[in-house]
C-alpha positions in Angstrom: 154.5 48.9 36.1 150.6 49.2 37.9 147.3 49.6 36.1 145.2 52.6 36.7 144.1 51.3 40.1 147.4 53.4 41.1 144.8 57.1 40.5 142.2 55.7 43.0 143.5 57.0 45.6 140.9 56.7 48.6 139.9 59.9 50.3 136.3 62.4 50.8 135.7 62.3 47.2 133.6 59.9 44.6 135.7 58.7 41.6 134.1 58.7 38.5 134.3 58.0 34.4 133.2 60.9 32.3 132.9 60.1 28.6 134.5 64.0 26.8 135.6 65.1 24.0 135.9 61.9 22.2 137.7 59.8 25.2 137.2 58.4 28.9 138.7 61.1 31.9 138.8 60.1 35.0 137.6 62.6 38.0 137.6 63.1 41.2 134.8 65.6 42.8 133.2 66.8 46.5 130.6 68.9 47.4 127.4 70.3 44.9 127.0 73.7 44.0 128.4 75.9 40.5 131.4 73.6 39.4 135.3 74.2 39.9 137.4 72.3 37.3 140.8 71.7 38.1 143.5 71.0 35.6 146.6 69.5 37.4 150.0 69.7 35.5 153.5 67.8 35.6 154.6 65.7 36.9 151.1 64.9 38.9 147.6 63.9 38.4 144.3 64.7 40.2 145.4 63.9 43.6 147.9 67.2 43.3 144.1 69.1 44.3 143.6 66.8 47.3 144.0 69.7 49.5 141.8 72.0 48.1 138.6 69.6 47.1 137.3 69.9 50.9 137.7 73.4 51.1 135.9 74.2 48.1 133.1 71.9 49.0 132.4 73.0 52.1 132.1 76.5 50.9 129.5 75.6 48.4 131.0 74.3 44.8 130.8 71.2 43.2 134.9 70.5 42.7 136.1 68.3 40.1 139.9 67.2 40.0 140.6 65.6 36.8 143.1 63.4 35.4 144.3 65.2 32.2 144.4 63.2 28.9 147.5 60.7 29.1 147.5 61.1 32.8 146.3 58.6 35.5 143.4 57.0 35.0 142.3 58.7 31.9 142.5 57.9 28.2 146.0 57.9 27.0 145.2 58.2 23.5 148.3 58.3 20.8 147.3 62.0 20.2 145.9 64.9 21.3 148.4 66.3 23.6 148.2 70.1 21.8 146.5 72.8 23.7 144.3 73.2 21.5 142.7 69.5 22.1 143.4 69.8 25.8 141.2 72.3 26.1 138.4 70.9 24.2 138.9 67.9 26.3 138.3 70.3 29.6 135.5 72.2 27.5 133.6 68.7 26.7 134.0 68.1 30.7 132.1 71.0 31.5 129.4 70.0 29.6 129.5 66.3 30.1 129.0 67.2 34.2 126.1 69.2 33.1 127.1 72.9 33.3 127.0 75.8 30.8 130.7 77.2 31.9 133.0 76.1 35.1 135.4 78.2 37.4 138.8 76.5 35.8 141.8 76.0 38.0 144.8 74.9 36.6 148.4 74.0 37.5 151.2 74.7 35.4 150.1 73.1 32.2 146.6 72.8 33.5 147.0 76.2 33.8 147.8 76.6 30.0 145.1 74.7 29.2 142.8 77.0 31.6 144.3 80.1 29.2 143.9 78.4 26.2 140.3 77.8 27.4 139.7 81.4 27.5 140.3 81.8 24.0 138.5 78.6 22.3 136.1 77.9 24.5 135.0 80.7 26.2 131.8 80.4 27.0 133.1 77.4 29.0 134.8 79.5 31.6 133.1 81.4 34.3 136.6 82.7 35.7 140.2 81.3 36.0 143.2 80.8 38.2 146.4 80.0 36.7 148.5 78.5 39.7 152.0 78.7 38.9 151.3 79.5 34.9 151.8 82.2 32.7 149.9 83.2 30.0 151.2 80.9 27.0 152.0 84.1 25.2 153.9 85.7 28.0 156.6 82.4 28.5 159.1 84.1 26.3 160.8 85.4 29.4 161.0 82.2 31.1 162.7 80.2 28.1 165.3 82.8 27.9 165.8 82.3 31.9 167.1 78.6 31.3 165.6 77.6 34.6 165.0 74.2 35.3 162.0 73.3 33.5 163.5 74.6 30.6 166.1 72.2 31.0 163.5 69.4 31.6 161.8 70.7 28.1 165.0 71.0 26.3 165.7 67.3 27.1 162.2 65.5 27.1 162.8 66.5 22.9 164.4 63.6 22.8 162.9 60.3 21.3 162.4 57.4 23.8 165.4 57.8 25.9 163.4 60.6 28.4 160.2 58.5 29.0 163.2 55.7 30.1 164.4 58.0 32.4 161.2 59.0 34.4 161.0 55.2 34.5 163.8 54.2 35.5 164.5 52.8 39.3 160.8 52.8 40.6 160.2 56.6 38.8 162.9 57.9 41.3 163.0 61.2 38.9 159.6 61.8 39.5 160.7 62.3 42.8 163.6 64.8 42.0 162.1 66.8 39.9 159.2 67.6 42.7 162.2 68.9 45.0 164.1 70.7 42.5 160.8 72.5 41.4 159.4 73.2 45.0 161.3 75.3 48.1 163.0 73.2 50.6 160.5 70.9 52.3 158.6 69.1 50.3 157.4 66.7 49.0 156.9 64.4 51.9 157.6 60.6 51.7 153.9 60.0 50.9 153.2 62.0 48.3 156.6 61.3 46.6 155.6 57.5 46.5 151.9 58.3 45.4 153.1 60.5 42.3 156.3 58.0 41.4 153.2 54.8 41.8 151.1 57.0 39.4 154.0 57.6 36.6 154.6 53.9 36.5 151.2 53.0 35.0 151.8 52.1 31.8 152.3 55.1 28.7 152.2 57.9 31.3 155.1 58.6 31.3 155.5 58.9 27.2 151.8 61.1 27.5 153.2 63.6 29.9 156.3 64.5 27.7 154.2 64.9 24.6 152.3 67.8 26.3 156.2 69.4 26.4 157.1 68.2 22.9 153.9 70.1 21.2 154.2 73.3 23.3 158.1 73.6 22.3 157.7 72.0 18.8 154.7 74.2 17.6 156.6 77.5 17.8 158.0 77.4 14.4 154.9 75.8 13.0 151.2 76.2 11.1 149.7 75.3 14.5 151.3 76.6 16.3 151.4 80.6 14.7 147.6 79.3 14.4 147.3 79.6 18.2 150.2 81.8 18.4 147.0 84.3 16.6 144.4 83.0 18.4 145.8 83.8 21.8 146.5 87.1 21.2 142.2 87.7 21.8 142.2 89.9 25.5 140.8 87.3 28.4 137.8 88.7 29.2 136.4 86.9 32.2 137.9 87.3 36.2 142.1 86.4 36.2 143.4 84.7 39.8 146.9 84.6 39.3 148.5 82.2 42.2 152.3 81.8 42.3 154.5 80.7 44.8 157.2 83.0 45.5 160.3 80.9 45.3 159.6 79.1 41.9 162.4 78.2 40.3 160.6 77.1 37.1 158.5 80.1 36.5 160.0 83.5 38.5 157.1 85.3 39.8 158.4 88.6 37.6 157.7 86.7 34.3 154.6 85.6 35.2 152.8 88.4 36.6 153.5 90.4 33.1 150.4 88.1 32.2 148.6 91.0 33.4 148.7 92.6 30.6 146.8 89.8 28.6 144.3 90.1 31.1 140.5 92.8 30.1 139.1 91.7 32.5 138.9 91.8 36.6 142.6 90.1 37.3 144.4 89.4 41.1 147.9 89.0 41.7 148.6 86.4 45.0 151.8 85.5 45.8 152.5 82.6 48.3 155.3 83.3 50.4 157.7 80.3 51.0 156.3 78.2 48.2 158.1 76.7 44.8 156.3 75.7 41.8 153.8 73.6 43.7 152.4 76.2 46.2 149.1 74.4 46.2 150.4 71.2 47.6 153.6 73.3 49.2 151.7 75.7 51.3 147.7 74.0 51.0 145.9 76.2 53.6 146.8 79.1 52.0 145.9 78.8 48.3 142.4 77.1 49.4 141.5 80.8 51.4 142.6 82.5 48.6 140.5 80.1 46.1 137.5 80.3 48.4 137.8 83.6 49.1 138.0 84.8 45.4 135.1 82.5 44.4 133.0 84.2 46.7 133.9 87.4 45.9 132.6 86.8 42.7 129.4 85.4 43.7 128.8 82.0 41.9 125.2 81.4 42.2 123.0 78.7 41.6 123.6 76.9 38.0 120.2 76.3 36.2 119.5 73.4 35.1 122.9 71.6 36.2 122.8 67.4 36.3 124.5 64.7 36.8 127.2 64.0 33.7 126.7 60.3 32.0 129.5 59.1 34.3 130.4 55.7 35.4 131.0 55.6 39.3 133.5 53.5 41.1 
């Protein structure tokens, strides 16, 4: 096991401490400007936007990767692993780095959480892109394709015995589930030891399921026909959908049907070669789409933005 000294990875960012929400998150961020957010999902942390932090940066936003509740260096709190709360948690982070609303950017469960956003919190969100992530009402398709993360979902409703698994041998399954989830390639020997280092610190590994064992769990229940409900509102603000073309865990047909959840201004990018990852599988390309659909919208100048109460190290 390693403390969270493991999510400090060293790079041309500033880590920080932002109190949201009720807990601690821990946040990476470059450049100044109108603020990106972005959400990471499984199994990864902050460092899964490395890439795309420079890029945004140098084209004029303040980015801010975060590690999600449970994840990293944040809070792993014995709740609070709904959507619902995720997105409050990415709601009080906008607000706690001193912005009215944030471009939101989320992988895979980030990117649930960046939908979910949409409909609880949307005055928090100036646009979104959903990188490898349906819109949670359109996954119906994906469950019924028995792929492999519906495999990994099936099994993580187990008690105890998954969260021994992803531990087991020095995270090794970390590791495997990267490659069976990406196209043949990656990940490379670095970043397979950096995400295996940051699933040993201590209850991520029992965190990260829980985020699977609400969103399967809450189908047939009172919260979960709550936000069943609640979802069904029409996103209103800009839609980047980002997918990589060969992802196994989310085919590209069921994911683009999000469309039709979608009022508002909505793009459809597909990344050729890429699996689920396509931001860390092919990098270049999904920060000149990022950039380049940023600036189309035209971001501006955010009045009145500060510094959030945040603890530097």
């Amino acid at each position: 096991m390693l403390d969270d000294s493991a999510a400090y990875l060293a790079g041309p960012w500033t880590h920080r401490t932002v109190k949201a929400a009720g807990a601690r998150f821990h946040v990476a961020e470059a450049g100044e400007g109108p603020l990106v957010l972005l959400l990471h999902g499984f199994p990864q942390f902050w460092w899964a936007w490395r890439h795309q932090l420079g890029p945004l940066a140098e084209a004029g936003f303040r980015a801010v990767a975060v590690d999600m509740r449970g994840y990293g260096a944040s809070d792993k709190t014995p709740r609070g692993y709904d959507l619902v709360t995720l997105a409050q948690d990415a709601a009080g982070l906008v607000r706690a780095l001193g912005y009215e609303d944030a471009a939101v950017v989320g992988h895979g469960v980030g990117g649930l959480v960046g939908w979910t956003m949409t409909a609880y919190h949307p005055g928090a969100v100036r646009a979104l892109a959903a990188v490898s992530a349906p819109h949670p009402l359109r996954t119906a398709r994906i469950v019924a394709s028995g792929g492999p993360g519906v495999r990994h979902m099936l099994r993580a409703q187990v008690p105890i015995l998954p969260e021994h698994r992803l531990l087991a041998d020095g995270c090794v399954r970390v590791g495997d589930l990267l490659r069976e989830w990406s196209a043949p390639g990656w990940p490379g020997a670095e970043a397979e030891e950096a995400y295996r280092q940051a699933f040993a610190i201590p209850k991520v590994s029992h965190c990260s399921l829980e985020y699977h064992r609400w969103i399967f769990r809450s189908r047939w229940r009172p919260d979960g026909l709550r936000y069943n409900a609640r979802m069904r509102s029409p996103v209103r603000v800009p839609v980047l959908q980002l997918h990589g073309e060969l992802d196994p865990v989310c085919p590209p047909e069921a994911a683009r049907a999000s469309r039709r959840a979608v009022a508002g201004a909505h793009r459809w990018a597909q990344i050729p070669g890429a699996g689920h990852f396509p931001h860390e599988e092919r990098p270049e390309e999904v920060s000149r789409e990022l950039v380049g659909w940023l600036g189309r919208l035209g971001g501006g100048q955010v009045d009145g933005a500060r510094k959030g109460d945040g603890e530097r190290r």
